[in-house]
N, C-alpha and C positions, 0 to 999 in steps of 0.2 A: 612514538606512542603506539604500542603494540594495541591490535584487537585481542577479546577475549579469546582466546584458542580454544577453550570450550564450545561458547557461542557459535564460532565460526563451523567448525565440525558441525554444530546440531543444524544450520544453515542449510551446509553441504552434504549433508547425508540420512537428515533425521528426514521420516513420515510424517508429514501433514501439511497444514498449508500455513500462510499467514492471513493472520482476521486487520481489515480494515480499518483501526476506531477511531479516523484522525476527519471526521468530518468537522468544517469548519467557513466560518462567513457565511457567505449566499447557503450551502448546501443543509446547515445548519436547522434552520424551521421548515423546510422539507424532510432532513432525515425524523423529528420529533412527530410532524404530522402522520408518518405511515408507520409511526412507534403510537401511535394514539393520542398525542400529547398537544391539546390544539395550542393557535395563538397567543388567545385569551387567558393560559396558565402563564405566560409569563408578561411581565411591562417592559424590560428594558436588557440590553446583551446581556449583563451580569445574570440576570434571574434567566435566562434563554441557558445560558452558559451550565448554570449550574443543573437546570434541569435536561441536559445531555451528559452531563458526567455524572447523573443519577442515571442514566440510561446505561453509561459506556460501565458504570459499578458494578451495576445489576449483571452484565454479561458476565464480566471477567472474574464476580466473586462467584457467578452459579457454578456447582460442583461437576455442570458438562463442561467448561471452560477451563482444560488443561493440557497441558507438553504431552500428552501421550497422542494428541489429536493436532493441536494448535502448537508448530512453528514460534510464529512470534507474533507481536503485533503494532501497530504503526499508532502513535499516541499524535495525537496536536500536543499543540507547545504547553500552550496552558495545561494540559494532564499533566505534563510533565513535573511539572511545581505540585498538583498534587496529591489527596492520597484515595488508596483503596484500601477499604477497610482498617484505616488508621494508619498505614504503613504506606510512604511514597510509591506512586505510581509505579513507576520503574522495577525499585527496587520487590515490590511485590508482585509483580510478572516473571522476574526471575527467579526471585529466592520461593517465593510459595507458589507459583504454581510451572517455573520450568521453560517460560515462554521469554523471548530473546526480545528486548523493546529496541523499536526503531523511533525516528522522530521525523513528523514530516515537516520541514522546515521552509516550503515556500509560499509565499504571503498572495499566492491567489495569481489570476491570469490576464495581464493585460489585453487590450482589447485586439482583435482579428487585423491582420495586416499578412500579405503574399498567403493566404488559405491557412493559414496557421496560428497559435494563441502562444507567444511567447510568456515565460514567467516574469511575472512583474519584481521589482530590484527588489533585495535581502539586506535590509539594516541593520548591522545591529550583530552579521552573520557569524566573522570569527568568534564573537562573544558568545552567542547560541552555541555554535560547535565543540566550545570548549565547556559549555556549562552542561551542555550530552555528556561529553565526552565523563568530568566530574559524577553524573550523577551513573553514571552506568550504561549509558544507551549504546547499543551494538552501532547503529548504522541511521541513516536518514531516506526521506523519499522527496523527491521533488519533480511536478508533475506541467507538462505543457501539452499542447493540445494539434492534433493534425488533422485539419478539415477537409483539404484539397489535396491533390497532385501536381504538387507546386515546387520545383527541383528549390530555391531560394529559401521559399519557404521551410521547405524539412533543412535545409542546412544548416539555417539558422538559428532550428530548435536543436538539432542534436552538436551543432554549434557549441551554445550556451548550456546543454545538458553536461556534455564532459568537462567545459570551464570549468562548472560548478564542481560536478562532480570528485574533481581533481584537489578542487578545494577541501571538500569532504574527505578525501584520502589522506590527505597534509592534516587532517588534524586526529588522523586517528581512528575512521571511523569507515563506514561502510554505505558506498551511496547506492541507496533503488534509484535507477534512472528511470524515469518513465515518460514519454513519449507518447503517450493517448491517441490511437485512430481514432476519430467517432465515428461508432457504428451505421450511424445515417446518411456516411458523407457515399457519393454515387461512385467515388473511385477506389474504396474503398481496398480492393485488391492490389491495383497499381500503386495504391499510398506502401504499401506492406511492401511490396517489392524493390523501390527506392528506401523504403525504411531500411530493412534487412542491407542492402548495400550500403548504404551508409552509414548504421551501427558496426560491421564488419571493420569496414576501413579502419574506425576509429579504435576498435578494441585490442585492433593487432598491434597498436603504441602506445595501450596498457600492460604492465610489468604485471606478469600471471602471479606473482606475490604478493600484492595488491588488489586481487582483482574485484569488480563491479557486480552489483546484479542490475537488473532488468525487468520492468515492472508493464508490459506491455497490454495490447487488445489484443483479444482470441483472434488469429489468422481468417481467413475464408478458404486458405488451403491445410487440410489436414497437416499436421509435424512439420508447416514451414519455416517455425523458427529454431528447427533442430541443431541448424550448424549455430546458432546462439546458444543453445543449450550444453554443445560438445564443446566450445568455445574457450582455450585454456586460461583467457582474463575473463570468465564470468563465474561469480560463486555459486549462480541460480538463477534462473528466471521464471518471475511470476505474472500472474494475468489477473487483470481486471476484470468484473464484471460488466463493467463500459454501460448499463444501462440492460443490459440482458435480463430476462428472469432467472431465477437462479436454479432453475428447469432448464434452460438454453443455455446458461453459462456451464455448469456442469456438463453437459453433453457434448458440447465443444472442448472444453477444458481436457475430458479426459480422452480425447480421439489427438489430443497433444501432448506424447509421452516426455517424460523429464521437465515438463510445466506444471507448476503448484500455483493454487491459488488464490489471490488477494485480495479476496472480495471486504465489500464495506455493506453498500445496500443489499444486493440478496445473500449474506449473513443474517443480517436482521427481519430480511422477509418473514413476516408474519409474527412479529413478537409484537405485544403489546403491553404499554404499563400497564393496561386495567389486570390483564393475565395473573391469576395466584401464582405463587410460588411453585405448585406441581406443575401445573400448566403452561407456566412459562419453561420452566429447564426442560420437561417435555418438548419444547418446542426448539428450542436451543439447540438440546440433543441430538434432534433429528436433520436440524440445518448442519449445524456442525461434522455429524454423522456421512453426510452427502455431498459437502463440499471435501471431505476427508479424503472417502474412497473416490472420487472424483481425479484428485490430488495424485492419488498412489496409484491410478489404472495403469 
């Protein structure tokens, strides 16, 4: 099951970055409250649901929301099934606006054990993979978390990152691996430095004709994840905003050349539902704008 050789190419060589929109569970009435959108607008997941993919609409059908700036962008499952502006999710990120869809396909983080948050089990997975695969989606993301400097711990996660990831390659598809520092953990440096060795090892026993991206936290050392970046099994590496403002994230992002970025929340920084229509793509424009040339410094 070949990737799009299109897609791939715009991946590996196009300018800009990839937008976020795959918040989901717990992160879900946080990301609505700092979009404006309190509580008390919705009762129940569905009506929660639906009033984030009225948020995640409003971005992708605004007229600053396009492949001249915007890469791709990472959908939760449920987008995936359905639509924007009348025409599936998917398929109208690529066909109308040029932007390559990914899908984030892991079901959240079990709980902390050796400094680390492994991903909790994927039911259901080859089925997901192949109904991607079906509807058009380039590649997947699936996210676990590194708190400590904890040698067991990071094994574990990047462990279970390439299992998966591998599985993702078997059906066709293109995995973001991501690996999450968090930005408040005390070892934060030494985390990145066991990290970077241990993504290494593992990447030199991926076949560069398949290769992986990588969806990491901004370094504390300027262009330390460079030899991931020149790395002949990776198609890209992007970075989080990890909780940064998207002032901080930017300025890190671009003192890290050959890193694009994938932000979720400060993307959305400062948009609001109440916002009109000028006002908001105004506001759009200008996030978008910054995390762009951030992207291409």
């Amino acid at each position: 099951m070949a990737i799009n050789p299109q897609q791939r190419d715009r991946i590996a060589s196009g300018k800009g970055f990839i937008a976020a929109l795959d918040q989901s569970g717990g992160s879900t009435p946080k990301a609505l409250k700092l979009y404006g959108v309190d509580e008390s607008a919705y009762s129940n997941e569905q009506e929660m649901f639906d009033q984030v993919h009225a948020m995640r609409t409003r971005i992708v059908t605004s007229p600053a929301f396009s492949g001249e700036r915007v890469l791709g962008a990472i959908l939760f499952e449920r987008t995936m099934d359905e639509d924007f502006a009348g025409k599936n999710a998917v398929a109208y990120l690529w066909e109308d606006k040029g932007v390559v869809p990914f899908l984030k396909i892991d079901k959240g983080l079990a709980d902390e054990a050796d400094g680390v948050q492994l991903m909790k089990p994927i039911p259901g997975l080859a089925d997901l993979l192949a109904r991607a695969k079906t509807r058009g989606v380039f590649g997947t993301k699936e996210r676990s978390v590194i708190k400590a400097n904890n040698a067991q711990g990071i094994a574990a996660v990047l462990d279970q990152q390439f299992e998966l990831g591998q599985q993702v390659l078997d059906a066709g598809l293109v995995p973001i691996i991501e690996p999450e520092v968090d930005i408040k953990s005390v070892d934060k440096q030494a985390i990145e430095v066991a990290l970077k060795q241990g993504l290494l090892a593992r990447l030199d026993k991926i076949d560069p004709a398949t290769p992986v991206m990588l969806k990491l936290t901004l370094p504390e050392v300027d262009g330390y994840f460079q030899e991931l970046v020149d790395h002949p099994a990776v198609l890209k590496v992007v970075a989080l905003s990890g909780g940064y403002s998207r002032d901080e994230a930017n300025a890190r992002l671009a003192r890290n050349p050959g890193v694009i970025a994938s932000f979720s929340r400060a993307l959305t920084e400062g948009l609001s539902a109440q916002q009109d229509d000028a006002a908001y793509n105004q506001a759009l424009d200008a996030s978008i704008e910054s995390i762009y040339q951030a992207s291409i410094a």
